[in-house]
C-alpha positions as CSV (number, residue, x, y, z in Angstrom):
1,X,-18.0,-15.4,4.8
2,X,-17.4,-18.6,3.0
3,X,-17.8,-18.9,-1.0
4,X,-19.9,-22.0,-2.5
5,X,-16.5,-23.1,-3.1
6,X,-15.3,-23.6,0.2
7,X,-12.7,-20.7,-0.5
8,X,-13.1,-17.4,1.8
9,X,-13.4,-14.3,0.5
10,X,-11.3,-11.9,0.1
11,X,-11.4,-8.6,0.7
12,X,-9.0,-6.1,-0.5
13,X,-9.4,-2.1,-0.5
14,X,-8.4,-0.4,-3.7
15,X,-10.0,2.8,-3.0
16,X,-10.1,5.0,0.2
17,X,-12.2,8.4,0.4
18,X,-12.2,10.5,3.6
19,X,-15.0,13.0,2.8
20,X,-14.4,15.0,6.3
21,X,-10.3,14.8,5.3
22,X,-8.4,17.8,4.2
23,X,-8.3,17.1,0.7
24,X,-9.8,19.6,-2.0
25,X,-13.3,19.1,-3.3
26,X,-11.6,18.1,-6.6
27,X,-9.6,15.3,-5.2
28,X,-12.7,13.9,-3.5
29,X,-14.5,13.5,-6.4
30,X,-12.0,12.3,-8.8
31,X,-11.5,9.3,-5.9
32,X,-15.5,8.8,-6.3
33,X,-15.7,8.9,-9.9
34,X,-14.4,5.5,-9.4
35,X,-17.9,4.3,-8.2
36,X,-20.0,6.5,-11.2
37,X,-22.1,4.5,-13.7
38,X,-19.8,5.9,-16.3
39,X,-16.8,4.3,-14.4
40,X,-18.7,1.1,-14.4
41,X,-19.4,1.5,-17.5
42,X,-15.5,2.0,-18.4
43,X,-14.5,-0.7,-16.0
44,X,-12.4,2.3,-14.3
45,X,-12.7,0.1,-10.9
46,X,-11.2,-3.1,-12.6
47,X,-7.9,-1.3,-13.7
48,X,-8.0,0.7,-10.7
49,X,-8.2,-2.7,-8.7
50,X,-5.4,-4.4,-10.8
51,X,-2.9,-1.6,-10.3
52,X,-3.6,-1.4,-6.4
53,X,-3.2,-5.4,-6.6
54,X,0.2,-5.3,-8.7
55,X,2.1,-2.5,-6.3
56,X,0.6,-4.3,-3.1
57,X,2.9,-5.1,-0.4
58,X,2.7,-8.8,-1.0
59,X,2.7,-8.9,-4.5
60,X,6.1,-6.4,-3.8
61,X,7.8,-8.8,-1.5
62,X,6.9,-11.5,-3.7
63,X,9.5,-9.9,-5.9
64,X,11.7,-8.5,-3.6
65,X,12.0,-12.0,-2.5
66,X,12.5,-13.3,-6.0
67,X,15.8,-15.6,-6.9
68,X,16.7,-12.6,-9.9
69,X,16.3,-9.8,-7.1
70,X,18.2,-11.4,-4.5
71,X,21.1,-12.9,-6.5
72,X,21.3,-8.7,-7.6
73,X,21.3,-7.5,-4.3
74,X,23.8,-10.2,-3.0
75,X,26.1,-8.9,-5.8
76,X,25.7,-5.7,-4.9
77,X,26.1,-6.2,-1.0
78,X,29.4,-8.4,-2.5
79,X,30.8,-5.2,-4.5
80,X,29.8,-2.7,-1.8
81,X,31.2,-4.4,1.2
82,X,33.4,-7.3,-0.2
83,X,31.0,-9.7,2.1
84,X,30.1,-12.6,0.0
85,X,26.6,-14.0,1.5
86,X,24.5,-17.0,0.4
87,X,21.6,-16.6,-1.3
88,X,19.5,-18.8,0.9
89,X,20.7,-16.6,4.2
90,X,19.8,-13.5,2.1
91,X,16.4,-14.7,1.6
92,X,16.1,-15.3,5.5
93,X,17.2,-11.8,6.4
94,X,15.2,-9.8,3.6
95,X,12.1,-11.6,4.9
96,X,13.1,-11.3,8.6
97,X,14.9,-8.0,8.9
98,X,14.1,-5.9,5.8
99,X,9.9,-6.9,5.2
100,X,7.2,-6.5,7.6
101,X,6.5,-10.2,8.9
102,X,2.8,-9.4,8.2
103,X,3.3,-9.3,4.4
104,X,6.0,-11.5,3.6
């Protein structure tokens, strides 16, 4: 599907409820109290949204990736193991090695 924009949507999941799963009766309906009209009400599914959002795994490798996070690590790797690497090659083997190649 295609906005008026131009831009595609996008779809993102920030809520998952298996109602044939193992999980208690309780848990169920605290994971659909998210779709209530008090929820609405409270915006509950907004902040719910925005904290899936801010701990997924692109927004996570967007930092892991970051020039602060990897000039720390290469520190680290220096002081742990005396190897001095570049922060560049780093980079390459975080996103190549370390995170999945379908979210970095």
């Amino acid at each position: 599907m295609i906005l008026a924009s131009g831009l595609p949507v996008v779809l993102d999941l920030a809520m998952e409820v298996d109602l044939l799963g193992p999980d208690t009766l309780t848990v169920k309906a605290d994971h659909l109290f998210a779709i209530s009209k008090e929820a609405i009400k409270r915006r509950y599914l907004d902040d719910l949204w925005r904290a899936k959002a801010a701990t997924s795994p692109r927004s996570l490798s967007a930092i892991v990736l970051s020039e602060p996070v990897v000039d720390a690590v290469r520190k680290e790797l220096r002081k742990r193991t005396g190897h001095s690497c570049d922060a560049d090659e780093l980079t390459r083997l975080l996103g190549a090695e370390v995170i999945r190649a379908d979210i970095s």
